[in-house]
N, C-alpha and C positions, 0 to 999 in steps of 0.2 A: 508543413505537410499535413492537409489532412489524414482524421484519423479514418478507422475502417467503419466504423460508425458514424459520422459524418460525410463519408463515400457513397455510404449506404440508404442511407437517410432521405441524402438528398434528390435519390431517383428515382423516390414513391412510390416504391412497388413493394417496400419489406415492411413487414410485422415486426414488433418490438420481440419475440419468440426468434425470427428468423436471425436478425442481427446475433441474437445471445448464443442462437447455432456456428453460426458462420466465427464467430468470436471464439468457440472452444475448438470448430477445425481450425482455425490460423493459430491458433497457442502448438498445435503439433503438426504445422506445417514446419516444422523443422528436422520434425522427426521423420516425416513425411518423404520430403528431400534428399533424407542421408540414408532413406533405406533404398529410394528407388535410383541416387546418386542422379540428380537431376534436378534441375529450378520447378518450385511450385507458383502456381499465379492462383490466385481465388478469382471468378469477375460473378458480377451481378447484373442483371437485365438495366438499361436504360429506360427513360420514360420514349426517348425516339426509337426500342427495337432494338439495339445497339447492346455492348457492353463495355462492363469500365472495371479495370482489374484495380483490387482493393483490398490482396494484402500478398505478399511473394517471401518464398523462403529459397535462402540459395545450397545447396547442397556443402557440406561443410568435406567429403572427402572426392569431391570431381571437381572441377570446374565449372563454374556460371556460365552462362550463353547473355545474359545480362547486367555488364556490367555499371550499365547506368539505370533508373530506381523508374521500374515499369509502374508502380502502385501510382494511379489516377490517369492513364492511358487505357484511349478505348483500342478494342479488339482490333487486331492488326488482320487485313483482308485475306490473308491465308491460312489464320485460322478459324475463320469466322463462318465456317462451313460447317467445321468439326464443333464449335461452341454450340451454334444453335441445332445442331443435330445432336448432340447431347441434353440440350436444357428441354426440346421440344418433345422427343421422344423417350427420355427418362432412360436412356442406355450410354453407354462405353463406346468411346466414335475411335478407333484408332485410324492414323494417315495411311493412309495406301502407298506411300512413295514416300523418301526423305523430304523433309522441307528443309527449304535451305533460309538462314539467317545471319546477316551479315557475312557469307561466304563461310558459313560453317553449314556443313548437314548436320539436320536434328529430325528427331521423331517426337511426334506429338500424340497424344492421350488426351483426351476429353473424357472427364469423369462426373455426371449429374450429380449435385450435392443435394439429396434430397433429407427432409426432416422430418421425424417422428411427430404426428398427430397427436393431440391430446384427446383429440376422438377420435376411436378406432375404427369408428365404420368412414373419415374422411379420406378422401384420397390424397395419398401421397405423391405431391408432385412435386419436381426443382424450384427450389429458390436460387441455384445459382450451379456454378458450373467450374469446378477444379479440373486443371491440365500440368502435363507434365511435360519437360520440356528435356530430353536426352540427347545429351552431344555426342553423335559418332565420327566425328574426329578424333575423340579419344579409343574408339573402342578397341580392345582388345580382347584376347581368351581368359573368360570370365574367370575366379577364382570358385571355388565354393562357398566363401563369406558372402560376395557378391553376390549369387546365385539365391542363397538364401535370403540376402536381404530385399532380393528384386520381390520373391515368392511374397513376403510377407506385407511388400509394399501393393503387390498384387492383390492381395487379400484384404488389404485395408481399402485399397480404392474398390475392390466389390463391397465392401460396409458401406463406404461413403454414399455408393448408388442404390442401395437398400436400406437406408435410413438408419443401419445397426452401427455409424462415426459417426462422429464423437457418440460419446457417453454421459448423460447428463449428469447420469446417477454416479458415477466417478469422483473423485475429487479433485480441485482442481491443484496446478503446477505446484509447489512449493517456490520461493524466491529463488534459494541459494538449493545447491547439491541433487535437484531434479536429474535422474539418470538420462543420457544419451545414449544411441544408439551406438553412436563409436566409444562408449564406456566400456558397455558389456550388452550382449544380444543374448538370450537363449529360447529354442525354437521347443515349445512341448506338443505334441499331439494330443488327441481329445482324452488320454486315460492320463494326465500329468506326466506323460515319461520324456523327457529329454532327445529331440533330436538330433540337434544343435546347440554350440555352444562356441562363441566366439574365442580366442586367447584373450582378451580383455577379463570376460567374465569366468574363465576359468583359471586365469588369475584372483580373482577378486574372490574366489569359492577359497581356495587355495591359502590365499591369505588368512580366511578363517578357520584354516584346519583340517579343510577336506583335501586328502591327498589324490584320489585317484580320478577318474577321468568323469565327466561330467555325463556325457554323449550314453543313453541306455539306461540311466538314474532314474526314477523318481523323483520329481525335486523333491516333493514333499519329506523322503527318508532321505535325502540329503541335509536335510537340517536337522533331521533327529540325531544325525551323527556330531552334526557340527556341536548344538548347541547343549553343553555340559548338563548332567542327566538331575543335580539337584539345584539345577537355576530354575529358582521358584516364579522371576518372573520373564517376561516376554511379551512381545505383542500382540495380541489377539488377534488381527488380521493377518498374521505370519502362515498359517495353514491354506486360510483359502486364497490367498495371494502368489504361494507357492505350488498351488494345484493348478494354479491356471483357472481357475474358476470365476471369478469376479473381476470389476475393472478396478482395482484399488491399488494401496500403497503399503508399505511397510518397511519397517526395519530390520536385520537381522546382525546382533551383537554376539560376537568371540571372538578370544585371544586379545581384548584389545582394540579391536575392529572392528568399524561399524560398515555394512553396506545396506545404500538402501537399493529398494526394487521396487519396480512399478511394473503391474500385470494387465495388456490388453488383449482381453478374451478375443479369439478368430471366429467368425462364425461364416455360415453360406446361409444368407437368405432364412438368416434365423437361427441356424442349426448348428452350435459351437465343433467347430474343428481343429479346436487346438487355441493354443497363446502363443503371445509372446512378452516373455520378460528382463525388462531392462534392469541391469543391474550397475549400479556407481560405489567403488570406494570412497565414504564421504566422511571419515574416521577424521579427519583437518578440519574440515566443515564441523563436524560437531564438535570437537575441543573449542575451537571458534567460538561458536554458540554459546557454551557452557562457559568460557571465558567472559564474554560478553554478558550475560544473566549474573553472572558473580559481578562483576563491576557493576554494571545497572543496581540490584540489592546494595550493592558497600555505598555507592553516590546518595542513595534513598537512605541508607543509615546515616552515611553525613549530615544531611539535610536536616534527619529527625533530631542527632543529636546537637545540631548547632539549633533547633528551634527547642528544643531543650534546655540549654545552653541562655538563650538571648530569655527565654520566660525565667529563668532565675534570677538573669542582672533585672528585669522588670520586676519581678518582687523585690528584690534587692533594696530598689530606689522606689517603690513603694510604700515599704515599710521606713526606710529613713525620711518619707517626706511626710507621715504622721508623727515622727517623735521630732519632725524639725518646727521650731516655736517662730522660725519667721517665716511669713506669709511669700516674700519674694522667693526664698529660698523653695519654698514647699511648691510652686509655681516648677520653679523651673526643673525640679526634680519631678513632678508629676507629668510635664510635659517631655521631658525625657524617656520617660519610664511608656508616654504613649508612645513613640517615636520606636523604638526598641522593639516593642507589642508590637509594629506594625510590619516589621520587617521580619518579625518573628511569624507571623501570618503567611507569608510567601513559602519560608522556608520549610511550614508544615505541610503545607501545598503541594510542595516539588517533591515531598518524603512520601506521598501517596502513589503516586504515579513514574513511569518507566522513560517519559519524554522529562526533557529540559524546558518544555513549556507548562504554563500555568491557564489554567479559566480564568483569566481576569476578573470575571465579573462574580465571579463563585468568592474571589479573594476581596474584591472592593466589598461584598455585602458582607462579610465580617467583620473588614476594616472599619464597615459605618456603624455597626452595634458596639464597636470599642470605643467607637469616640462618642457619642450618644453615651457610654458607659464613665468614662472621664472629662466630658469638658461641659457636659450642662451643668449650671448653676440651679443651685434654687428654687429662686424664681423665674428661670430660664427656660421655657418650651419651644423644644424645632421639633419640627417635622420632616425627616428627611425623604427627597422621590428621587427616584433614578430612572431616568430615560434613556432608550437605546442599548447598544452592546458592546462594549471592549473587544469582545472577543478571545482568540487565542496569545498569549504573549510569551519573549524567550525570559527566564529570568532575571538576564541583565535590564532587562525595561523594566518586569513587575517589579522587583524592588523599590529602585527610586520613584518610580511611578505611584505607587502605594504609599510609601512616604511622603510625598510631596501631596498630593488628595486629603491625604491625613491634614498635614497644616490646614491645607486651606478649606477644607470642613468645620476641622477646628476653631479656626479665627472668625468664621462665618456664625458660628455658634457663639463662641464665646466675647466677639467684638461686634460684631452686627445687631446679634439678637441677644445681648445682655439685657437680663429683665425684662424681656418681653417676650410674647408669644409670635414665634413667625415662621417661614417654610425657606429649608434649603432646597434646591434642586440641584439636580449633576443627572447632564444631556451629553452623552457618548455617539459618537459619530464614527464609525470606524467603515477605509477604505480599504485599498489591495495596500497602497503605500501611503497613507494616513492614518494618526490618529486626534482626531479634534474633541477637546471635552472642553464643558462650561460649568462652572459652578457658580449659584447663584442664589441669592440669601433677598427674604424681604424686610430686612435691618437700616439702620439709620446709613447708609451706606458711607463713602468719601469723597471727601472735598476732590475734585475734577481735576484729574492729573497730580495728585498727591498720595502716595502706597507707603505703608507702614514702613518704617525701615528695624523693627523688630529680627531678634533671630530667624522666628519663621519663617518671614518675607524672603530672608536670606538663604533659608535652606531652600526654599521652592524654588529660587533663583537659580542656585547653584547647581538641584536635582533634574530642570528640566534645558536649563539651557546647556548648562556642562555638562553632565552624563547623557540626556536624553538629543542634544542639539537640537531642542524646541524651541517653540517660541512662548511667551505668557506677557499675557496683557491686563491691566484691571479698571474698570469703569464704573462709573454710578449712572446705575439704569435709570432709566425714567419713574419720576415719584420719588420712587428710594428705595433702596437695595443695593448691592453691590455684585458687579457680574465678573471673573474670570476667565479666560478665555483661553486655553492650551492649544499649542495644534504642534503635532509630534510627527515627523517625517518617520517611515517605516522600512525602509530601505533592504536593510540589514538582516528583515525576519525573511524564514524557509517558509516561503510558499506553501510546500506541501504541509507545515504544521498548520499552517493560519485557517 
């Protein structure tokens, strides 16, 4: 399905401003829904005249009038009167008569979504056109929750057609623990005093300590009571959050209890007439969190102490491969000791950071200073280039992958270009579900269809076809040098890390 930005996009009438507007109403098109208990549709003008609804919230305490997915259906012809008499005229079209859909009667709202200028003197006109969709099949004698939630919804769709919704200046949703309006509602008028207050959120006050009744409060001396008299700290936007002042967020912590709130100032046409604040018990949600940050830190201590850990066994076998008097021996303990170092590299990697992914390419170019640091000879001069990108990788690749680069730079060095001067390259190709690299050396290269059958050969064998399920190839280029060829299927990696 497309998204609401490719809905939008595609019927060239919207500014890249317009979209980022329409994108903060559809984030509280939810909220939108459950206060006026009715389907939202967002639509945008077409390029034929027309429109095409482009993002719908379904009311989470009524029932849908849609239950099949209206988002990329254009204007259906009875309400196509009330749309363009909102977009055109920049006013609130209500239906004169039920319309009836699917043999349910509904009332419809047409509400112009208009958006704040960046110049003040331009005129503000519709980008697009919000409707509400109320099923009176259900109706019944309203409640006073309901009543209030209708008022509030009322008052948001006059923002919406006065350019005062969304909020730029606001911050946007959180992931997890974002208050809902069937969380907790409370209604302030313009001096912060409480008008309302749902059972929800006067539970959720309650839980923190405050006994009595919400409804006549000041929120703001509602917190003075709550929040213990020598707790030094708190959240700075707790006051004006609580006054109904600002469109912001906050936390507020006691007993125990965390609840958070979020405050959308009411106004008319400019002129604040109150808020409303949503409030959520999110006290699970933040144990969560703070569970989660504690494991994250202990994984990054593991990390550091096993790359800790593997650079001692590397000195270890560094130091024994200077006090060892035979050359074979000292070989194969200096090639250990890189092998060690290189896996050691990864795991400092993953001690930095809070994902299980590595920079590849951030770890290959240290990998190449350690081997440049261990395997030139003498009389041995490379030049190592790196083309292209690796990219992002999960640790179960960078490892072996690291290791096995390792050999075959090494062997490129130390078998190619023994005593003499020449250039390695290593060419990274990375796709969505590939990864192809080439290593390639201007050394005396190999007899045509004959590969070392040395340890290393075996470990690059085992790292990329066994752990990695790659493929590796090895040829003598043309002239002479030797070329490598990897190509690693990606299957396995999170998209969203890559």
């Amino acid at each position: 399905m497309s998204t609401l930005s490719d809905l939008v996009y595609a019927q060239g009438r919207s500014s890249e401003a317009d979209v980022e507007w329409l994108h903060r109403l559809a984030g509280d098109g939810q909220l939108l829904a459950d206060l006026a208990f009715a389907d939202i549709v967002i639509w945008v003008p077409t390029a034929d005249d027309s429109f095409i609804a482009v993002a719908h919230a379904r009311p989470s305490g009524a029932a849908t009038l849609f239950y099949r997915d209206i988002v990329g259906d254009l204007v259906r012809p009875q309400w196509r009167t009330q749309v363009v008499g909102a977009f055109t005229d920049g006013r609130i079209v209500d239906s004169a008569s039920p319309d009836w859909f699917e043999e349910t009667p509904t009332r419809v709202r047409a509400v112009p979504i208009v958006r704040q200028r960046s110049n003040g003197d331009a005129p503000a006109t519709p980008i697009g056109v919000l409707t509400r969709h109320t099923n009176l099949g259900e109706a019944r004698t309203p409640s006073r929750q309901q009543i209030t939630f209708n008022a509030c919804a009322d008052d948001l769709f006059g923002m919406i057609a006065s350019a005062d919704f969304p909020d730029l200046a606001a911050p946007t949703s959180p992931r997890r623990g974002a208050p809902r309006a069937s969380d907790g509602l409370i209604r302030l008028d313009v001096d912060g005093i409480t008008t309302f207050a749902n059972p929800n959120a006067l539970s959720a006050f309650n839980r923190l300590g405050f006994e009595d009744e919400l409804e006549g409060e000041p929120l703001i001396e509602v917190a003075t009571k709550i929040l213990p008299g020598n707790q030094q700290q708190f959240d700075e936007s707790l006051p004006i959050v609580m006054a109904g002042r600002a469109p912001w967020r906050a936390d507020i912590d006691a007993r125990g209890v965390t609840v958070s709130l979020r405050t959308i100032p009411l106004r008319d046409h400019g002129t604040r007439i109150g808020a409303i604040v949503l409030c959520r018990d999110v006290t699970e949600i933040r144990h969560q969190e703070q569970e989660l940050i504690t494991k994250d830190a202990t994984i990054r201590e593991i990390h550091h102490r096993v790359k800790n850990n593997l650079q001692t066994v590397a000195s270890l076998l560094r130091i024994q491969a200077r006090r060892t008097h035979s050359d074979e021996a000292r070989d194969a303990l200096t090639q250990a000791m890189r092998r060690v170092s290189a896996i050691a590299v990864v795991h400092d990697t993953l001690s930095e950071g809070l994902a299980q992914n590595v920079d590849f390419d951030e770890v290959f170019e240290r990998v190449i200073k350690l081997v440049a640091e261990v395997a030139a000879a003498p009389n041995t001069r490379a030049r190592t280039h790196k083309k292209g990108t690796f990219g992002t990788l999960p640790s179960e690749y960078a490892t072996p992958l690291a290791l096995a680069l390792t050999e075959l730079v090494t062997n490129a060095v130390e078998h190619g270009l023994a005593d003499k001067e020449g250039d390695v390259e290593i060419v990274a190709e990375r796709t969505l579900d590939r990864l192809a690299v080439q290593v390639r050396d201007t050394g005396v290269g190999l007899p045509e269809g004959q590969v070392g059958r040395g340890l290393g050969t075996q470990i690059v064998r085992t790292l990329i076809q066994g752990e990695l399920s790659g493929t590796i190839d090895w040829h003598t280029m043309m002239g002479s040098g030797t070329e490598v060829t990897i190509d690693i299927p990606l299957r396995y990696i999170d998209r969203s890390a890559g």
